[in-house]
DRENDO-1510 file (C-alpha; in Angstrom, 1 decimal, always signed):
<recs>
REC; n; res; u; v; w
REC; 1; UNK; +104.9; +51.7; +97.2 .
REC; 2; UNK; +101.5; +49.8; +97.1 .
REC; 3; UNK; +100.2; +47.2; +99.4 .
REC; 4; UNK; +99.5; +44.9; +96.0 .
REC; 5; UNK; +97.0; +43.3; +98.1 .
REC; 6; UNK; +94.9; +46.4; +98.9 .
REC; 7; UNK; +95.5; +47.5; +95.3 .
REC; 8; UNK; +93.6; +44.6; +93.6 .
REC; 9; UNK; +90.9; +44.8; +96.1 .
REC; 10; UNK; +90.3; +48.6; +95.6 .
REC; 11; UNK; +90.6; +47.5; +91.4 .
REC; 12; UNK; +87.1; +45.7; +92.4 .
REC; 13; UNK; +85.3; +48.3; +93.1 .
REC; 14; UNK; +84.0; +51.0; +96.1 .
REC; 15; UNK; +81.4; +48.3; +97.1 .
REC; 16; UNK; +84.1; +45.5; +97.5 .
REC; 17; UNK; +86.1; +47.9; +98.9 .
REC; 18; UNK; +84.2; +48.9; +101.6 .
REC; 19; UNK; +83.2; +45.8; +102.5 .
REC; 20; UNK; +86.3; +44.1; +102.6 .
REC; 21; UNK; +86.8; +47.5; +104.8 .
REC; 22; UNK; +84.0; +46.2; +107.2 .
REC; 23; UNK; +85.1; +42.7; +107.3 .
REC; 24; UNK; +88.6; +44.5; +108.5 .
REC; 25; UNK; +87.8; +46.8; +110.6 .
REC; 26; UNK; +91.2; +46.9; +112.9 .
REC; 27; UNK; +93.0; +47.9; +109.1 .
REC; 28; UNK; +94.2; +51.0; +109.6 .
REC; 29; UNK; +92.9; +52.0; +113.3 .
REC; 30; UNK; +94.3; +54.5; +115.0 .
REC; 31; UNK; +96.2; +53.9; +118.2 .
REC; 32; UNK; +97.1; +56.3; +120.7 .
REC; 33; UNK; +100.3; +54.6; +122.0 .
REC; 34; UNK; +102.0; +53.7; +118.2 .
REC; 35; UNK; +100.7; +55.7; +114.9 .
REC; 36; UNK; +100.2; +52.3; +112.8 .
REC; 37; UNK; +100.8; +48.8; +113.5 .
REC; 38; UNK; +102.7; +48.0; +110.4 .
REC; 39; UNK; +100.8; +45.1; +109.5 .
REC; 40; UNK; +97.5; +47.0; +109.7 .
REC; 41; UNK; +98.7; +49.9; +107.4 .
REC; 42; UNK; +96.5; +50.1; +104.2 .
REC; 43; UNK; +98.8; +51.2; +101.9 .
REC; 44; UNK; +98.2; +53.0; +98.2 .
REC; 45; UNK; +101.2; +55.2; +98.5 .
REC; 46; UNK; +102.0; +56.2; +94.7 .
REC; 47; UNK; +99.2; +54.9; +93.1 .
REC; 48; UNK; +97.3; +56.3; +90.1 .
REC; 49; UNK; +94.1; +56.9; +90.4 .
REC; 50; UNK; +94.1; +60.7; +88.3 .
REC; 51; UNK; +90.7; +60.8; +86.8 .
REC; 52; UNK; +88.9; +58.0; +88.3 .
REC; 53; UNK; +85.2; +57.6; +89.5 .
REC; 54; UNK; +85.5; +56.3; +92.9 .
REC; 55; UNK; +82.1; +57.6; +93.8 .
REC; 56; UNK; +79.9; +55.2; +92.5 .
REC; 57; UNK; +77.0; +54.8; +94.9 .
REC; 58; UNK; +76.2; +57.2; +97.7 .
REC; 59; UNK; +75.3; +54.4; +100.3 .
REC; 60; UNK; +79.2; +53.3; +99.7 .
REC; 61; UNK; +81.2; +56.2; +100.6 .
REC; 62; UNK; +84.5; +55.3; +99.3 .
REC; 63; UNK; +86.1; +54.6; +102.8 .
REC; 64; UNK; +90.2; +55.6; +102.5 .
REC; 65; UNK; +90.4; +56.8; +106.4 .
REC; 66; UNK; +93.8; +56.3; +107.6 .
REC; 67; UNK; +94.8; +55.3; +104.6 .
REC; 68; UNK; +98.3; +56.0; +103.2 .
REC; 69; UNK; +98.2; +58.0; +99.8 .
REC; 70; UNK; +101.3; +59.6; +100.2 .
REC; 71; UNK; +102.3; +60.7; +96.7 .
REC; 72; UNK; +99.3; +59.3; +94.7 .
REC; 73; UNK; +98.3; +61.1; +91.8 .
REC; 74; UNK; +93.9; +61.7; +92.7 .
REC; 75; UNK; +93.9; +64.9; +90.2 .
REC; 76; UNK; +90.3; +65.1; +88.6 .
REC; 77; UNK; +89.6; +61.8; +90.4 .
REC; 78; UNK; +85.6; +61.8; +92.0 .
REC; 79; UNK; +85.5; +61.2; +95.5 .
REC; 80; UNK; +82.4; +62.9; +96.4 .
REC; 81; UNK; +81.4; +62.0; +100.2 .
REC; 82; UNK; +84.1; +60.1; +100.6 .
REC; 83; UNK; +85.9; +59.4; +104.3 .
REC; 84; UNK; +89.7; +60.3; +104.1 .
REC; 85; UNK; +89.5; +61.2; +107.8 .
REC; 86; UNK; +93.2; +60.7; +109.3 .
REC; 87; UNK; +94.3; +59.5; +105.4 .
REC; 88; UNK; +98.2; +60.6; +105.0 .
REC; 89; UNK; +98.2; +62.4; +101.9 .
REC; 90; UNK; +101.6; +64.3; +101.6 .
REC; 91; UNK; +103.0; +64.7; +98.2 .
REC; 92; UNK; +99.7; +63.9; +96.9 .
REC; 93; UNK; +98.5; +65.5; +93.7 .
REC; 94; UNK; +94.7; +66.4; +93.7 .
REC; 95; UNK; +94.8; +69.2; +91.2 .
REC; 96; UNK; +91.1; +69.6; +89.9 .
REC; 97; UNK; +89.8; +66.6; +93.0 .
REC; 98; UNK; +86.5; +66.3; +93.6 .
REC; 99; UNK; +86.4; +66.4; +97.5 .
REC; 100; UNK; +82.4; +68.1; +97.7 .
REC; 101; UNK; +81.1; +66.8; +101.1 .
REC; 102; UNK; +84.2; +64.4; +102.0 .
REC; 103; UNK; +85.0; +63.8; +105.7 .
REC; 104; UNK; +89.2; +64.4; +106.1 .
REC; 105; UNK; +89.1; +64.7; +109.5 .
REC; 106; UNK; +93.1; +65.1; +111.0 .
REC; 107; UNK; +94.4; +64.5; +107.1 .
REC; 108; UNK; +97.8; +65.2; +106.1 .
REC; 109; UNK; +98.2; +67.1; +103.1 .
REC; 110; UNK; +101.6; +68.2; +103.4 .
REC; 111; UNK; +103.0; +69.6; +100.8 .
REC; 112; UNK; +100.2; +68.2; +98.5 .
REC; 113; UNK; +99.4; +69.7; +95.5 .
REC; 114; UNK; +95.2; +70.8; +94.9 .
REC; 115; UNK; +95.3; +73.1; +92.5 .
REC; 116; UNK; +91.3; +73.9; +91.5 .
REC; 117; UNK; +90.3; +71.1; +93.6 .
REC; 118; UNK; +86.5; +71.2; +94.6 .
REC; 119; UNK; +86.0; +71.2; +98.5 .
REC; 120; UNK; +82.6; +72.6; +98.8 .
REC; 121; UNK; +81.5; +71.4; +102.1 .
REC; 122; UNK; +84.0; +69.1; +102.5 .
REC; 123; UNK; +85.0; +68.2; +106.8 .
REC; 124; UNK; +88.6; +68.9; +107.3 .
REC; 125; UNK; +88.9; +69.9; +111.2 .
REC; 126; UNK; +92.1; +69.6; +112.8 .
REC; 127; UNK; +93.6; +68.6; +109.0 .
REC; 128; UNK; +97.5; +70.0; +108.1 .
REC; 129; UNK; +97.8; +71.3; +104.7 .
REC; 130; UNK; +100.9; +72.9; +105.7 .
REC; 131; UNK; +103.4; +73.6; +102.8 .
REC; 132; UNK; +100.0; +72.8; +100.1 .
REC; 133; UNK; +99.5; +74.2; +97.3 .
REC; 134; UNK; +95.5; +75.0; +96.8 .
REC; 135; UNK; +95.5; +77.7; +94.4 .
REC; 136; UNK; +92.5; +78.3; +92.4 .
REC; 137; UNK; +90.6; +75.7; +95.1 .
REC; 138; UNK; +86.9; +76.1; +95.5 .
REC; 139; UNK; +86.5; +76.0; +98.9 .
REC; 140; UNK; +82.9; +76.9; +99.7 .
REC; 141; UNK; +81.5; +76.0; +103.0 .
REC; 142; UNK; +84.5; +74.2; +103.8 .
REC; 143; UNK; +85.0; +73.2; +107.2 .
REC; 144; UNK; +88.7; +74.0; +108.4 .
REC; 145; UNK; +87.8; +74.7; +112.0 .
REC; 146; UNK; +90.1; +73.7; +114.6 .
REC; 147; UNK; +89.0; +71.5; +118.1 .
REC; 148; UNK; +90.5; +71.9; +121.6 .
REC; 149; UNK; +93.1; +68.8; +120.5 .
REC; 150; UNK; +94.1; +70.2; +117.3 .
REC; 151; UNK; +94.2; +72.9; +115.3 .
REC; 152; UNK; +93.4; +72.6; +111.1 .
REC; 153; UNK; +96.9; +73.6; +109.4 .
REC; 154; UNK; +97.1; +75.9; +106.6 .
REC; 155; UNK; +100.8; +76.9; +107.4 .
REC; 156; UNK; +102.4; +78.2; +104.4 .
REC; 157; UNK; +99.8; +77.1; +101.9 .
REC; 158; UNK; +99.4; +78.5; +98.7 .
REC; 159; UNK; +96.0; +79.9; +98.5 .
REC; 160; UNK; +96.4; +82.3; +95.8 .
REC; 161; UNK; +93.1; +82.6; +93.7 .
REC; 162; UNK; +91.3; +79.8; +96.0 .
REC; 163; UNK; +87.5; +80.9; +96.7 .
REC; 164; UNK; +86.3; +80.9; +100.8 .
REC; 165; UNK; +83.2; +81.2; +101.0 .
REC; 166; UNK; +80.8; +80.8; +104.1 .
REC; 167; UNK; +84.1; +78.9; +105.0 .
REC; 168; UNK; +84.4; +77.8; +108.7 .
REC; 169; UNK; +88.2; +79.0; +109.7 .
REC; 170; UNK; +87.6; +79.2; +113.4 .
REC; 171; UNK; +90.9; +78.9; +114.8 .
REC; 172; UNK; +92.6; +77.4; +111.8 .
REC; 173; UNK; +96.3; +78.6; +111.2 .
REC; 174; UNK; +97.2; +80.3; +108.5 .
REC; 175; UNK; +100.9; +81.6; +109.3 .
REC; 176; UNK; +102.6; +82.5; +106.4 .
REC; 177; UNK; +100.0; +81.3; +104.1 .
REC; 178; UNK; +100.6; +82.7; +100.3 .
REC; 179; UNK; +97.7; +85.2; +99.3 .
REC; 180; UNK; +96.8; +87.1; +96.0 .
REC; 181; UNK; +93.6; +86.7; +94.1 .
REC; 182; UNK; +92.1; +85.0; +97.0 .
REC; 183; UNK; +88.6; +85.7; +97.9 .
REC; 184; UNK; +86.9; +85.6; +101.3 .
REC; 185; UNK; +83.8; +85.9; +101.3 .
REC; 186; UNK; +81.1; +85.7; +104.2 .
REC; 187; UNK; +83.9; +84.5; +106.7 .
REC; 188; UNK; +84.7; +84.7; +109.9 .
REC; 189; UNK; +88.5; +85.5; +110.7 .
REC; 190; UNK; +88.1; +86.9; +114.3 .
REC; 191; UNK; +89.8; +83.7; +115.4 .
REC; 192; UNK; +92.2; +82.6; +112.9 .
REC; 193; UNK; +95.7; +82.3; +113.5 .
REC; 194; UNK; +98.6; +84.1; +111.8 .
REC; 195; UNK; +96.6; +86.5; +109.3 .
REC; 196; UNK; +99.0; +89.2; +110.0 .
REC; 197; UNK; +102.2; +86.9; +108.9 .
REC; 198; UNK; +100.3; +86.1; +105.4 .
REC; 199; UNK; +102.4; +86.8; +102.3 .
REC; 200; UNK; +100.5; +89.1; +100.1 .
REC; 201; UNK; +101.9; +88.7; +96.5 .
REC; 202; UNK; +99.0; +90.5; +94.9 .
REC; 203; UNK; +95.8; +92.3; +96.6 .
REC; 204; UNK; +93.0; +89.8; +97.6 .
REC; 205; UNK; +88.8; +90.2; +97.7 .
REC; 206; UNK; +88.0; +90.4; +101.3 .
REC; 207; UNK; +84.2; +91.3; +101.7 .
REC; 208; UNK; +82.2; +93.5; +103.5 .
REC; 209; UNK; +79.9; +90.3; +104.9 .
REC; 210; UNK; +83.8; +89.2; +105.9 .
REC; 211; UNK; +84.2; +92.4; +108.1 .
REC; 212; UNK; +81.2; +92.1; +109.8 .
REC; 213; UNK; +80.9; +88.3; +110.5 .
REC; 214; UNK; +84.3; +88.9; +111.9 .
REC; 215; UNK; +83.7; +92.0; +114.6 .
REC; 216; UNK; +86.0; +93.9; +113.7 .
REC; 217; UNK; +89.1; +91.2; +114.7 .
REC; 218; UNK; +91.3; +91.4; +111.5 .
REC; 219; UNK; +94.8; +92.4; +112.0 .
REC; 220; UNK; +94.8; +95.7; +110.0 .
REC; 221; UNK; +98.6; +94.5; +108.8 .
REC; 222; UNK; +96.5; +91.8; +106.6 .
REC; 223; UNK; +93.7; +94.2; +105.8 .
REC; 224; UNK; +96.4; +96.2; +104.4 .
REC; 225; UNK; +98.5; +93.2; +102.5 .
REC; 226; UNK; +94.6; +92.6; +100.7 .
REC; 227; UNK; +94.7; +95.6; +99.1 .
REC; 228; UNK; +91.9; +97.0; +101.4 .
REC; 229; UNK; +92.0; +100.9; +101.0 .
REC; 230; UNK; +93.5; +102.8; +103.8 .
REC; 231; UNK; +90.5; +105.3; +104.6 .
REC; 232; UNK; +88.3; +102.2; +104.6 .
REC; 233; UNK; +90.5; +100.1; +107.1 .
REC; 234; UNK; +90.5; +103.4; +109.8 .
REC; 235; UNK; +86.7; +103.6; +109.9 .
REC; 236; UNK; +86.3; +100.1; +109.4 .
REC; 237; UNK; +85.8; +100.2; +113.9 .
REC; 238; UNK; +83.3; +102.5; +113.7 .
REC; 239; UNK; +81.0; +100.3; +110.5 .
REC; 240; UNK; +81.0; +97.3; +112.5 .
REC; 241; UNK; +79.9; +99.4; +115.6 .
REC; 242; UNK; +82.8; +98.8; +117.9 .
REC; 243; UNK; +84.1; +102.1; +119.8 .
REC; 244; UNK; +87.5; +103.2; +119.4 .
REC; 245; UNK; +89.9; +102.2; +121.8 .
REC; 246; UNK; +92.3; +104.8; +120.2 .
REC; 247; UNK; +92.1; +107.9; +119.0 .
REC; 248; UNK; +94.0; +107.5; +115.6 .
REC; 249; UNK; +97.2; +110.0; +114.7 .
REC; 250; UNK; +99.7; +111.4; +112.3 .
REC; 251; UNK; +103.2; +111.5; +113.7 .
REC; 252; UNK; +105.1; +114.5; +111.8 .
REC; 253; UNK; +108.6; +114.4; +111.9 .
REC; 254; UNK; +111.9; +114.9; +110.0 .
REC; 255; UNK; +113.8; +111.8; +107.5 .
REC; 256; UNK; +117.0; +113.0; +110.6 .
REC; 257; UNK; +114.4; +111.5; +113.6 .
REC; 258; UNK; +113.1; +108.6; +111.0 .
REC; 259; UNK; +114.7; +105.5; +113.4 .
REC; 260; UNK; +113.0; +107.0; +116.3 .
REC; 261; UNK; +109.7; +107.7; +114.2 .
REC; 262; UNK; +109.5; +104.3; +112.9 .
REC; 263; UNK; +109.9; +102.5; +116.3 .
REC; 264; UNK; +107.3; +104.3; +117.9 .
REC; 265; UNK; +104.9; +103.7; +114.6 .
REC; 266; UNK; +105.5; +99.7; +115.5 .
REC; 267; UNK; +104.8; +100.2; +119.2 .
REC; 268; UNK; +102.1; +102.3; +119.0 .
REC; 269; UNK; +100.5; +100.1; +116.2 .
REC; 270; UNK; +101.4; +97.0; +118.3 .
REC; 271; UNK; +98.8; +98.7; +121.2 .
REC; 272; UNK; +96.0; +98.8; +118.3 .
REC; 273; UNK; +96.6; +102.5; +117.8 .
REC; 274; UNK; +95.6; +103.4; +114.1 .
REC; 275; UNK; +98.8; +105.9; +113.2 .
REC; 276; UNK; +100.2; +106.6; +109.8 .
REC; 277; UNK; +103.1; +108.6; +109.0 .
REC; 278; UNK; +104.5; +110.1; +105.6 .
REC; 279; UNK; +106.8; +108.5; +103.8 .
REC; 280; UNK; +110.1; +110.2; +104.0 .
REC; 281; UNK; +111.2; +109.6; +100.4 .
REC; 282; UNK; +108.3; +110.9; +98.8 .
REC; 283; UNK; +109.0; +114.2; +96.8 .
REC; 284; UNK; +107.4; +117.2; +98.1 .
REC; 285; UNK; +105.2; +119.1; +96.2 .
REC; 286; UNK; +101.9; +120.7; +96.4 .
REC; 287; UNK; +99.9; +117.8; +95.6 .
REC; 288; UNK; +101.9; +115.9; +98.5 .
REC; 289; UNK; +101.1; +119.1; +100.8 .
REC; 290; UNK; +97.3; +118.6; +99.8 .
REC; 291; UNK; +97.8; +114.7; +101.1 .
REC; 292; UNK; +99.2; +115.5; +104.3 .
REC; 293; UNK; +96.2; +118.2; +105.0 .
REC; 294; UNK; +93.9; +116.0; +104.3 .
REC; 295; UNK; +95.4; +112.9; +106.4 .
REC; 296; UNK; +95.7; +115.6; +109.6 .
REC; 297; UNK; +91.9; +116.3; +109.2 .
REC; 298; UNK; +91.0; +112.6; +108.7 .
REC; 299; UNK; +93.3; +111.5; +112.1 .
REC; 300; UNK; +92.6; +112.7; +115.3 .
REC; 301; UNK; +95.8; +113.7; +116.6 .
REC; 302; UNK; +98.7; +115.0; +115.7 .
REC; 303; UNK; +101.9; +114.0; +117.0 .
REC; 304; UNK; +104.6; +116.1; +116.5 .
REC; 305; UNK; +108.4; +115.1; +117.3 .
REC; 306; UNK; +109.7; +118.2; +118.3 .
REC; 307; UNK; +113.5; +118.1; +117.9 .
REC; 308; UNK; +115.4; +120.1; +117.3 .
REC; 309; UNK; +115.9; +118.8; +113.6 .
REC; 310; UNK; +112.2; +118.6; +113.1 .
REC; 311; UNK; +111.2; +122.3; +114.4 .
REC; 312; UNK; +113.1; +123.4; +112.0 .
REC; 313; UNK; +111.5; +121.7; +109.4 .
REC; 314; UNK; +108.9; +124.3; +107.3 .
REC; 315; UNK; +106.8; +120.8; +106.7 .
REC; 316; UNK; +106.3; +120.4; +110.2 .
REC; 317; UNK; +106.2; +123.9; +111.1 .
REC; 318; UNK; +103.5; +123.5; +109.1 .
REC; 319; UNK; +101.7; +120.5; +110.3 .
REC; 320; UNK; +101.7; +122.4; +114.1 .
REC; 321; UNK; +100.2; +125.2; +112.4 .
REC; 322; UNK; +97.2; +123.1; +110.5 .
REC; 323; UNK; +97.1; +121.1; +113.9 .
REC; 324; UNK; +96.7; +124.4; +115.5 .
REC; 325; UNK; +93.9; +126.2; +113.4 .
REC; 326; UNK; +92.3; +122.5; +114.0 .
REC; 327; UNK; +92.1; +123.2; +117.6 .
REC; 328; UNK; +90.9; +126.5; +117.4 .
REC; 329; UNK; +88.0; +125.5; +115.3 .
REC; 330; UNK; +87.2; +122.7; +117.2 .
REC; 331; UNK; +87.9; +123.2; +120.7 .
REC; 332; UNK; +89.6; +120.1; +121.5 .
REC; 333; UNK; +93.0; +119.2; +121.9 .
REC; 334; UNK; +94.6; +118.1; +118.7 .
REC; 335; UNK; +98.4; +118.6; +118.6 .
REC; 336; UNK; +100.3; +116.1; +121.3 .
REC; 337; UNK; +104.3; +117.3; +121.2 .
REC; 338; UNK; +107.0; +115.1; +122.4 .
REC; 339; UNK; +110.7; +115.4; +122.5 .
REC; 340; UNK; +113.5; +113.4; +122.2 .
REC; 341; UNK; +115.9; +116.4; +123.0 .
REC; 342; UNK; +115.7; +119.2; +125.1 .
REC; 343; UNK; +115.7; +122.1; +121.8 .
REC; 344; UNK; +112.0; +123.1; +122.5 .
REC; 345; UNK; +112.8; +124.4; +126.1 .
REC; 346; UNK; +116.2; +125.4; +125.2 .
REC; 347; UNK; +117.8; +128.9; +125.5 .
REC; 348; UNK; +120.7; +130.3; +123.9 .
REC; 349; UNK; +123.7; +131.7; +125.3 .
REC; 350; UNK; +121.5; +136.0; +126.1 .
REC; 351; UNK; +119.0; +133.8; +127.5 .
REC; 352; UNK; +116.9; +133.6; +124.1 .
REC; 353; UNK; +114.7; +131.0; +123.4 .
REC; 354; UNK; +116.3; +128.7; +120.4 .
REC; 355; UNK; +112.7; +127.4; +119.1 .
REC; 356; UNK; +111.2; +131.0; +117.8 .
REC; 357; UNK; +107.8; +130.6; +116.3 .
REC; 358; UNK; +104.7; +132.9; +116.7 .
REC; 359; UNK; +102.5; +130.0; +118.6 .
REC; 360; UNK; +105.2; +128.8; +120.4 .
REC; 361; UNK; +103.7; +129.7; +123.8 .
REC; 362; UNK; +100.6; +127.2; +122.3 .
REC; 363; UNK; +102.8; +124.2; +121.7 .
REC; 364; UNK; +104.8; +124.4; +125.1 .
REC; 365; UNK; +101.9; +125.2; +127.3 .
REC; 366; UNK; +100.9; +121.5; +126.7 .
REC; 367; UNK; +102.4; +118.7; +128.4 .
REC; 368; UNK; +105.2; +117.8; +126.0 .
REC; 369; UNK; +105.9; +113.8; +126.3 .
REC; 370; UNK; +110.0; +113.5; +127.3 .
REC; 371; UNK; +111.1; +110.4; +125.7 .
REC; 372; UNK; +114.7; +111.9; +125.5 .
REC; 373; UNK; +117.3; +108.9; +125.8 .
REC; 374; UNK; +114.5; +106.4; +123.7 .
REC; 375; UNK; +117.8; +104.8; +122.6 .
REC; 376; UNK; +119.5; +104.2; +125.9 .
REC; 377; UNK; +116.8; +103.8; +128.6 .
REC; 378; UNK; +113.9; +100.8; +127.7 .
REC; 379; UNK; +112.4; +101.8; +131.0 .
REC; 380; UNK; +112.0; +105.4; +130.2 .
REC; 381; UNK; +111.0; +104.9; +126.5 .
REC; 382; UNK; +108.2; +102.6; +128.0 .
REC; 383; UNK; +106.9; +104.7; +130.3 .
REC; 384; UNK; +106.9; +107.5; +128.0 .
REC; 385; UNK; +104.7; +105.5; +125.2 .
REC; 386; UNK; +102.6; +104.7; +128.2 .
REC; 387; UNK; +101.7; +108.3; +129.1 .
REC; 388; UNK; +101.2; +108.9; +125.0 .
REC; 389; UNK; +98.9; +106.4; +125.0 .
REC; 390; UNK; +96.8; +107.8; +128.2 .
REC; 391; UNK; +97.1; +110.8; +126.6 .
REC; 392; UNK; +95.4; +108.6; +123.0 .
REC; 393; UNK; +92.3; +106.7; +124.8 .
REC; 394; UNK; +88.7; +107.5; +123.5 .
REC; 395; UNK; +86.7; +109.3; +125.6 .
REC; 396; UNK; +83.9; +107.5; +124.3 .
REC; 397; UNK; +82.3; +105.0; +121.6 .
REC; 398; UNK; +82.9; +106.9; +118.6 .
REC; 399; UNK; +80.6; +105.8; +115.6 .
</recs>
């Protein structure tokens, strides 16, 4: 509860306040060896100051720094300006605050609740919001940049609906922050932490000035949670005028090869290669067939697991022979084979080979990547996805 003796002071006004503030000016100093001396503590835990005007004159900055407001109730409150730096504010509820231009420098907001709260411009480097709520906040110009002591905190918070914009999120973690609705705009994310653990409940606005400012460093798995369209997020390298690392591919396979499929889909993504494989539940069709034809043409390579369940698949029989008309159109290498068995070499028992197809003597002229044993050998499996991805490098900046 309330220090009663800080309460009736603060019940006189900002001015009296502040200067009772000044007369004390070792209440509520930080110390590097103990957090508080008890004695020292300025203490408006619980209080209630919802709709107040604790503005009143802008030469007397309502001064609450390392104040405790744990739990206080500050919703629709005015606190424009006003110096909360190092202020404990867990549990607080500032639903609909006015925070414009405040200094909350190191803060605690944990698990505080700030629902449409008004942070244009407000300071809050090195603060922890972690567990927040600050849904529907307007958060223009805020500052939640990090310094080489501490990083600002937005683990977990809830920022569904909340409005970035020209907000400074320089190393700032957001690990598991909730998204949907949210809009960034004018940002730069090429050093915030944890974007791709975000949890996406619905898509989120993230803008084109966003992509740019950022230089092309947004973890395409949060891209993709935002709602940001697939085609966009593959050329996405190439608008911001940074060369491929990667050439981007399609891995065809069969739903019998799908644990193998999927594991090299995460390590090849985890190396920044843009790959995308069909789902294997989807019903096949002609308008699905007209999908995959035009995903082989939009991706650079095709990477074909040749087992011995997938060559006899007619949907990847087919996806060699688009692959293959690619490359005689083209001129350049398109289709990449790689085997988990030995099937595509294989003979039968009058010496035969098993694999018959009319460009078979195409596929297994190239060098076909062995990652037979993926399952039993890490060593081998990594060496293999090391040649594959040799075999995936850019020639050159592609724009």
């Amino acid at each position: 509860m309330a220090n009663p003796e800080h309460l009736a002071i603060l019940k006189q006004g900002v001015k009296v306040w502040n200067e009772w503030r000044k007369k004390n000016p070792d209440m509520g100093v930080w110390n590097e060896w103990i957090e508080y001396n008890p004695d020292l503590k300025i203490d408006l835990s619980e209080v209630d100051f919802s709709g107040a005007d604790l503005s009143e004159m802008r030469l007397d900055r309502m001064n609450f720094a390392f104040a405790n407001l744990s739990g206080a109730d500050l919703s629709r409150s005015e606190l424009p300006e006003a110096n909360l730096d190092r202020a404990v504010l867990t549990g607080a509820k500032l639903i609909g605050v006015n925070l414009r231009q405040a200094y909350l420098i190191g803060a605690n907001f944990k698990l505080a609740k700030l629902g449409s709260a008004n942070l244009t411009g407000a300071t809050m480097i090195e603060a922890d919001f972690s567990g927040a709520e600050l849904g529907r906040a307007d958060m223009d110009e805020t500052n939640l940049s990090s310094t080489n002591f501490s990083r600002a905190n937005l683990q977990e918070v809830d920022l569904r609906n909340a409005i970035l914009f020209r907000s400074n999120m320089l190393g700032a973690n957001v690990s598991k922050a909730m998204l949907g609705g949210t809009v960034f705009a004018d940002v730069d994310l090429s050093e915030t932490i944890g974007l791709e653990t975000a949890r996406h409940i619905l898509p989120s606005t993230i803008g084109i000035d966003t992509i740019y400012r950022s230089n092309d460093n947004i973890p395409e798995a949060f891209l993709r949670g935002a709602g940001v369209p697939e085609n966009l997020i593959t050329f996405m390298h190439s608008l911001t005028g940074k060369a491929f690392e990667f050439y981007s591919c399609f891995i065809s396979h069969t739903s019998k090869d799908k644990r193998f499929c999927e594991r090299l889909h995460a390590d090849l993504q985890a190396k920044g290669v843009r790959v995308w494989y069909f789902p294997e539940d989807a019903k096949w069709g002609e308008p699905v067939w007209g999908e995959i034809d035009r995903s082989i043409k939009i991706y650079d390579k095709l990477v074909v697991v040749c087992s011995e369940n997938s060559l006899q698949s007619p949907k990847v029989l087919r996806e060699i022979d688009r692959a293959l008309e690619r490359e005689d159109k083209e001129r350049k290498n398109i289709l990449f084979p790689i085997s988990i068995d030995d099937y595509i070499f294989a003979k039968d028992a009058q010496g035969n080979d098993k694999w018959q197809h009319p460009r078979r003597a195409d596929v297994i002229a190239k060098v076909v990547g062995d990652f037979s044993g993926w399952d039993k050998d890490a060593a081998k499996y990594d060496k293999a996805v090391d040649k594959l991805l040799r075999g995936l490098q850019a020639e050159s900046p592609r724009r």
